[in-house]
N, C-alpha and C positions, 0 to 999 in steps of 0.2 A: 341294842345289840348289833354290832355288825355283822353283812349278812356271811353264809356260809361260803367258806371257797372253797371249789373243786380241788383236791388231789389232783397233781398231775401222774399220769402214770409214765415209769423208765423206760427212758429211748433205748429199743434193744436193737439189735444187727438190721432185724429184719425189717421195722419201721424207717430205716434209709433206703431211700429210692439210689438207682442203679447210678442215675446220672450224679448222686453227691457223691455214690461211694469212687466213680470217676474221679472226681475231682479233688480227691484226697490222696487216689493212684495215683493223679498226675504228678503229686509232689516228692515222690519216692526218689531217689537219690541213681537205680540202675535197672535194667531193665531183670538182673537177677533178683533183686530184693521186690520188684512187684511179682513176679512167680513165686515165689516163698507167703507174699504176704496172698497172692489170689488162691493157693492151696490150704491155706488155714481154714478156708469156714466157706461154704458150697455156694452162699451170697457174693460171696466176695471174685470165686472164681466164675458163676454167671455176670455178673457186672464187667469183666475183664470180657468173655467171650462173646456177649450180646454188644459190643459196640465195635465195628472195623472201624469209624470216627474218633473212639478213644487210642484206641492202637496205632493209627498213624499220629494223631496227638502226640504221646508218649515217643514212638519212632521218633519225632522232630524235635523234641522237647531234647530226648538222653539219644545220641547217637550212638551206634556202636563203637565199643572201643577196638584200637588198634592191637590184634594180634603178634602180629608178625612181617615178616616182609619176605619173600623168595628175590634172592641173590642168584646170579647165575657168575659163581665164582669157577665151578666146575666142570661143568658142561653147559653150556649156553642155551640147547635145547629142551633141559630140563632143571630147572633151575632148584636148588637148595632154599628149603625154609626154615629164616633165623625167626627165634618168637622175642619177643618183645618182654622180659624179665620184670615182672611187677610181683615180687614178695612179699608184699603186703598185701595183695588181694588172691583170696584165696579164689574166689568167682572164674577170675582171667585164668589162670594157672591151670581149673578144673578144663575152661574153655579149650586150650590148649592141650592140655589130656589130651580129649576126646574129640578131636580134630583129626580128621584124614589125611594130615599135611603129604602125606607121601603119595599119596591118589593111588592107594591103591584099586580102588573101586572102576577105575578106566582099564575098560579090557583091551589086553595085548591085541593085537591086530595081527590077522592071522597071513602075512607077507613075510616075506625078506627081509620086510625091514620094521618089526615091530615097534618101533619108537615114535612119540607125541612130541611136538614143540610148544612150548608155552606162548600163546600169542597176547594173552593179557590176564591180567589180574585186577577185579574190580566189583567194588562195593561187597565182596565176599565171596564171587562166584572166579574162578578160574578159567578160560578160554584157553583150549586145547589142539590143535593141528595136527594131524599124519598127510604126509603128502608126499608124493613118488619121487622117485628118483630126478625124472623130470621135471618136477616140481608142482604137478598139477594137484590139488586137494584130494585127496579121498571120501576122509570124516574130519568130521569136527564134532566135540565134546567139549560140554559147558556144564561144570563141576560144580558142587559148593562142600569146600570141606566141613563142614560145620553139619551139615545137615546127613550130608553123603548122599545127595541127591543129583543126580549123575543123567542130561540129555543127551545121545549121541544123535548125530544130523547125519546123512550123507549130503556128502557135495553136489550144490548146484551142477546140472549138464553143463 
């Protein structure tokens, strides 16, 4: 008689360790469908949050996509933002939604001359300028519309 074999018992959620369920996130297609797929089931979003090593992973892996671009077709100081038209992706579209493209979250400056110059735009965050008449700095304000998370600096003496 052959001898008895064990039953194996069914791999459930919880019998994968954090670092395989890593390694299955990393193959996810955007960085929206791994948030969808890490609020399905409370394993899934500990494994995403217990690793700053997997999230820059993933960062490198799927980079952000291109929104938009500010043009300064109008006023050179403050430039207009065209978005980037992808109809097939509903993800981008949302992104844009809810985008602070207009900044309004940069408070008016309480001068003569309320007004910000765009001094750069990069990797997501916005670079801001007010500066006198004379041309000396005031503040600077470093934006990200996406977040709406808003540093104002005063200017170096």
């Amino acid at each position: 008689m052959p001898p008895s074999r064990k039953k194996s018992a069914p791999t459930t959620i919880s019998s994968l360790g954090d670092d395989l369920l890593c390694e299955v996130f990393l193959r996810l297609p955007s960085l929206p469908t791994l948030v969808r797929a890490a609020l399905t089931c409370p394993a899934f979003l500990r494994a995403v949050r217990s690793s700053p090593k997997f999230r820059r992973r993933f960062r490198d892996l799927h980079p952000a996509p291109l929104l938009g671009v500010f043009l300064d077709i109008y006023e050179p100081a403050m430039p207009a933002f065209v978005p980037i038209r992808c109809r097939s992706d509903p993800d981008h579209a949302a992104a844009v939604r809810g985008a602070d493209v207009f900044l309004t979250r940069v408070p008016d400056v309480e001068e003569e001359d309320p007004r910000w110059s765009m001094t750069e735009c990069r990797d997501g965050y916005v670079v801001l300028v007010n500066q006198t008449d004379n041309g000396s700095t005031k503040r600077v304000a470093v934006y990200d519309p996406l977040t709406r998370g808003l540093h104002l600096l005063s200017a170096p003496p």
